[in-house]
Biotite code that builds the C-alpha atoms (Angstrom):
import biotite.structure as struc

atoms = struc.array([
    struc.Atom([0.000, 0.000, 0.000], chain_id="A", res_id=1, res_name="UNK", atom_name="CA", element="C"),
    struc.Atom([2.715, 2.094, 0.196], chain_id="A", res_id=2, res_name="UNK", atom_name="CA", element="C"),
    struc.Atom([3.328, 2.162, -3.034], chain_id="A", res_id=3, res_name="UNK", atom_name="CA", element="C"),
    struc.Atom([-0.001, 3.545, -3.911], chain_id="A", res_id=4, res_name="UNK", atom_name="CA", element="C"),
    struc.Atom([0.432, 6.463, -0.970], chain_id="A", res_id=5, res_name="UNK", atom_name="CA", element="C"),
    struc.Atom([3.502, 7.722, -2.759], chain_id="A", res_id=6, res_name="UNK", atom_name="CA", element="C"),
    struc.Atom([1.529, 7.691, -6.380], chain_id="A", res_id=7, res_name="UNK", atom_name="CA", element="C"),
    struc.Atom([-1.215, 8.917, -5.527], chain_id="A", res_id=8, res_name="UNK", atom_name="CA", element="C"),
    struc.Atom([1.056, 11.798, -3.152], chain_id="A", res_id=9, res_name="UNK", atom_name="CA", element="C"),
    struc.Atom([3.296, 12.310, -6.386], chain_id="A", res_id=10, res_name="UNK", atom_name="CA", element="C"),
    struc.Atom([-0.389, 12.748, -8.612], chain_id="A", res_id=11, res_name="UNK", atom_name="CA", element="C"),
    struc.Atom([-1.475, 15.612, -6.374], chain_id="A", res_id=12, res_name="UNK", atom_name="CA", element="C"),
    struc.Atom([1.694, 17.584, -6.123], chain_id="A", res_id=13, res_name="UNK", atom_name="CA", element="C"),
    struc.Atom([1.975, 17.432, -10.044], chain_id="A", res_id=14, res_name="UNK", atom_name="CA", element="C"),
    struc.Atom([-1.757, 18.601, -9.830], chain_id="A", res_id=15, res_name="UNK", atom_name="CA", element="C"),
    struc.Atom([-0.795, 21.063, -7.677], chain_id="A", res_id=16, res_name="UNK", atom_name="CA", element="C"),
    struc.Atom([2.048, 22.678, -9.671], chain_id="A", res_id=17, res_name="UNK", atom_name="CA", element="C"),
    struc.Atom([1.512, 26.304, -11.177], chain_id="A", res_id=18, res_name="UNK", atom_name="CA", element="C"),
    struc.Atom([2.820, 26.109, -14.747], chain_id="A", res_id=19, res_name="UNK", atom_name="CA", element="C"),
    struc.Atom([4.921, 29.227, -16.101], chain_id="A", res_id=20, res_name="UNK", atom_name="CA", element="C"),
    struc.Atom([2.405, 32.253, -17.507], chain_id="A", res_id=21, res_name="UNK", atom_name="CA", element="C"),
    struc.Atom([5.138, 33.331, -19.761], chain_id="A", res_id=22, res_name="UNK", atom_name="CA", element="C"),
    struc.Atom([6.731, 30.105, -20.923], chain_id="A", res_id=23, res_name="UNK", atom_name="CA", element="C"),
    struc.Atom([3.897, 30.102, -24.230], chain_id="A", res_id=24, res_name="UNK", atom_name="CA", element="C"),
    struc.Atom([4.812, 33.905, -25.180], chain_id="A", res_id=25, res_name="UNK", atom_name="CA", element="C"),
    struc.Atom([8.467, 32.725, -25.336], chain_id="A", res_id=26, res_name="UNK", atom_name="CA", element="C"),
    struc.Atom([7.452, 29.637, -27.431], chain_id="A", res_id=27, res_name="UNK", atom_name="CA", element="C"),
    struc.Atom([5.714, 31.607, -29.870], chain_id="A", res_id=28, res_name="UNK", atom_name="CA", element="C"),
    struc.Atom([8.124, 34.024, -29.864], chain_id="A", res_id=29, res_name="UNK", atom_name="CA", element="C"),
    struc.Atom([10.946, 31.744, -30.636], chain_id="A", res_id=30, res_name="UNK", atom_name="CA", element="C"),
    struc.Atom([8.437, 29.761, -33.364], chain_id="A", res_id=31, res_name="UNK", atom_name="CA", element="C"),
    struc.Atom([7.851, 33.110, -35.244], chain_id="A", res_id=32, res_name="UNK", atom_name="CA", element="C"),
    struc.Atom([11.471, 34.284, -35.441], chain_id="A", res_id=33, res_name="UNK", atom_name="CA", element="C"),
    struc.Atom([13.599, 31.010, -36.015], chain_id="A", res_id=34, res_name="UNK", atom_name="CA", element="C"),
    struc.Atom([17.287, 31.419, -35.678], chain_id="A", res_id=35, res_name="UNK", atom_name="CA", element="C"),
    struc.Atom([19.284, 31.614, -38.983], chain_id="A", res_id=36, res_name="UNK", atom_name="CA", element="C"),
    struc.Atom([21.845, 29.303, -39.771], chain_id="A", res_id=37, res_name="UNK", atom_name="CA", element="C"),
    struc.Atom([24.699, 30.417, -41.921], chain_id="A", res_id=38, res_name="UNK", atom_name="CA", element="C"),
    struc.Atom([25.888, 27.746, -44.315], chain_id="A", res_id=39, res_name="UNK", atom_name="CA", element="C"),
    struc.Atom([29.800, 27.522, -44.954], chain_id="A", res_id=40, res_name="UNK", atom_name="CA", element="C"),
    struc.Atom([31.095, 27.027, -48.300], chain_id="A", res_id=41, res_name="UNK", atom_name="CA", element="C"),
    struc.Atom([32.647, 23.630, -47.951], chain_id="A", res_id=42, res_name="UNK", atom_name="CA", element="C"),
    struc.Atom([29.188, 22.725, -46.688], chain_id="A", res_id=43, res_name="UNK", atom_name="CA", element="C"),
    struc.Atom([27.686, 23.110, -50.021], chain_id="A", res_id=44, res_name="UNK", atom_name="CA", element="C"),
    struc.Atom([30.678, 21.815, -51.795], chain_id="A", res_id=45, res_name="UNK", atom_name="CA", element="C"),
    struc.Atom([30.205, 18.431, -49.787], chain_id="A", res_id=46, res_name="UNK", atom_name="CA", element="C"),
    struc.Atom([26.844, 17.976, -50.534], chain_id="A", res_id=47, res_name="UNK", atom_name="CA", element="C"),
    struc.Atom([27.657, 18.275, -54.110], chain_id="A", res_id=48, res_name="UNK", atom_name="CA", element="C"),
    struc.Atom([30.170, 16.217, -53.879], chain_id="A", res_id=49, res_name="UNK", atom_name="CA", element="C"),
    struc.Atom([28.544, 13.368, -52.116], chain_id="A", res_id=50, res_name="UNK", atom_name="CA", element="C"),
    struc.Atom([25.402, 13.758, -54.793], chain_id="A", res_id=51, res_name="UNK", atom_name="CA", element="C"),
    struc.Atom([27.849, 13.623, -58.023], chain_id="A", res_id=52, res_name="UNK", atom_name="CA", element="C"),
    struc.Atom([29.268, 10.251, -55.802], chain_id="A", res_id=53, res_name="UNK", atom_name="CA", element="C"),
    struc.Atom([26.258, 8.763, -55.665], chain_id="A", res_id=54, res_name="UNK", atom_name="CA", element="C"),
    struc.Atom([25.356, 9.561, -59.233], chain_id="A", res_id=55, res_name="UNK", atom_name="CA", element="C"),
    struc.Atom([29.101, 7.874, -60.134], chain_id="A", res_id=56, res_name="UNK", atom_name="CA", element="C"),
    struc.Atom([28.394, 5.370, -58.421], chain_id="A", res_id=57, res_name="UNK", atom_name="CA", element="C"),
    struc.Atom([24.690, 4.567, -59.368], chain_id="A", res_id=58, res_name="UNK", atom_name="CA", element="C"),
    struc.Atom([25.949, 4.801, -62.998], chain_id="A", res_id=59, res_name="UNK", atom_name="CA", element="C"),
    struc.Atom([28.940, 2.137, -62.412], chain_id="A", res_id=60, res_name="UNK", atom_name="CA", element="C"),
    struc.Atom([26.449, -0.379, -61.069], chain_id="A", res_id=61, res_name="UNK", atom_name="CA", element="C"),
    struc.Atom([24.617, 0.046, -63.507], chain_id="A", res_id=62, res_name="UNK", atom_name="CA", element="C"),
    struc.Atom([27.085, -0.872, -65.758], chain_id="A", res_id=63, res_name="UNK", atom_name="CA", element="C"),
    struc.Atom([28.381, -3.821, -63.800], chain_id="A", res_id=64, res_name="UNK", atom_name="CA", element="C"),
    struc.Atom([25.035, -4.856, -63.794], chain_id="A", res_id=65, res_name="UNK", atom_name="CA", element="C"),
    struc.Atom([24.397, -5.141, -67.483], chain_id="A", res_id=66, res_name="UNK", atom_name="CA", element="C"),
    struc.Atom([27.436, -6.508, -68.576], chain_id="A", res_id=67, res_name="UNK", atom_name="CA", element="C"),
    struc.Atom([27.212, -9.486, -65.827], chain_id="A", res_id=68, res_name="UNK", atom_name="CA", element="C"),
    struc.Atom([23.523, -10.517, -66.409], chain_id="A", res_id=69, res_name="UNK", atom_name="CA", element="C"),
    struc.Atom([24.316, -12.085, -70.100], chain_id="A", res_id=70, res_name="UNK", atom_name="CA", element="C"),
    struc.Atom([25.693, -15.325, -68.872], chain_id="A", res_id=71, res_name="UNK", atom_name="CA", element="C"),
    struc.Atom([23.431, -15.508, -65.778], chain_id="A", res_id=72, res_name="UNK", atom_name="CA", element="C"),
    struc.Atom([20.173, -17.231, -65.682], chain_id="A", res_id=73, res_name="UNK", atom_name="CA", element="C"),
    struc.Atom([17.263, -16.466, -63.327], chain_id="A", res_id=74, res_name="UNK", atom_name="CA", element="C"),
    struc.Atom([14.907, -18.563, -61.349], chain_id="A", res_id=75, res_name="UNK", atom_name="CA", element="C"),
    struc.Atom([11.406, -17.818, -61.051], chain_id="A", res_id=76, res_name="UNK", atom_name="CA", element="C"),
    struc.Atom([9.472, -19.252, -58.460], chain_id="A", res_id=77, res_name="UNK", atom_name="CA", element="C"),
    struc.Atom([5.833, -18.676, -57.710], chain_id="A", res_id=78, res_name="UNK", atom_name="CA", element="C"),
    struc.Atom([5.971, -18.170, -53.805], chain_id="A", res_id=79, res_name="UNK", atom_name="CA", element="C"),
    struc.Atom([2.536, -17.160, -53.330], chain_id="A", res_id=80, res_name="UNK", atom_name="CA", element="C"),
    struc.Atom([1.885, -21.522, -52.244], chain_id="A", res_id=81, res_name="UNK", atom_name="CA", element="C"),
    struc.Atom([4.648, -21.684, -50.159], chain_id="A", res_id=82, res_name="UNK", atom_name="CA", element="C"),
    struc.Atom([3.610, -18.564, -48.463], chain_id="A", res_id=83, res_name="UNK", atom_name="CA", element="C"),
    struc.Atom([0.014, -19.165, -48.434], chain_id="A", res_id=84, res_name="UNK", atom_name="CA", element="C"),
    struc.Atom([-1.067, -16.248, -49.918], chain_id="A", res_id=85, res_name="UNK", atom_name="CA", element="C"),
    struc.Atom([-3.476, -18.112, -51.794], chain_id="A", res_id=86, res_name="UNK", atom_name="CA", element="C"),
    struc.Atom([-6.096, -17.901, -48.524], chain_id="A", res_id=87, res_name="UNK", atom_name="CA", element="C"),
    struc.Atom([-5.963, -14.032, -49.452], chain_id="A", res_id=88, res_name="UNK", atom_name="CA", element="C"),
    struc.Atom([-6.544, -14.490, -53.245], chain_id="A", res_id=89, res_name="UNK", atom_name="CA", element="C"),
    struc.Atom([-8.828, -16.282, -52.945], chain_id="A", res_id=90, res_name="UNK", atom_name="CA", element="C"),
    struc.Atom([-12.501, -14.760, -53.952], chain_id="A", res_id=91, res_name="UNK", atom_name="CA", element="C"),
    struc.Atom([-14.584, -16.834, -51.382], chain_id="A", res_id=92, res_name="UNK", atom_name="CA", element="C"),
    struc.Atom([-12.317, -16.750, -48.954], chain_id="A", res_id=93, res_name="UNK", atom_name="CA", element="C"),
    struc.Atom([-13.624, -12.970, -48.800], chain_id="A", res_id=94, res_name="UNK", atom_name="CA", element="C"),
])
C-alpha cells in the first residue's frame, strides 16, 4: 500500500504545480522568429560532392550490372503456395 500512498502523493503535487504564464509567449516568440543558420562554403561543396558520388556510383552499377547478367540465368518461383497467400486471393475466402 505504500506504493499507492507515494503515487497517488506524487499525482497531487503534479496537480498542484503552477505552470509558467510566460513560458507560451516565449514559445511563440521563438516559433515566429527562427534562428538563422549560416551555411559555410565547404558545406555546399560536400553535398555536391557526395550527390555527383552517388550519381558515379549509381551509374557504375549500372554498368556492372548489365554486362554481368548475359551469362546468368534467373529462377522464377511462384511463392505465393509456399507462403500461403493463396487464402488471401482467394474470392470466397472474402
Amino acid at each position: 500500500m505504500k506504493a499507492d500512498d507515494y503515487i497517488n502523493e506524487f499525482i497531487n503535487k503534479e496537480k498542484q504545480t503552477e505552470p509558467n504564464p510566460f513560458l507560451s509567449t516565449r514559445i511563440m516568440a521563438r516559433i515566429e522568429a527562427p534562428v538563422a543558420r549560416r551555411v559555410h562554403l565547404w558545406q555546399s561543396f560536400a553535398v555536391a560532392a557526395s550527390f555527383g558520388i552517388v550519381v558515379f556510383m549509381g551509374i557504375q552499377l549500372g554498368g556492372f550490372y548489365s554486362n554481368n547478367s548475359e551469362n546468368q540465368t534467373a529462377i522464377h518461383i511462384n511463392d505465393s503456395e509456399i507462403e500461403n497467400f493463396v487464402y488471401y486471393n482467394a474470392e470466397n475466402y472474402e
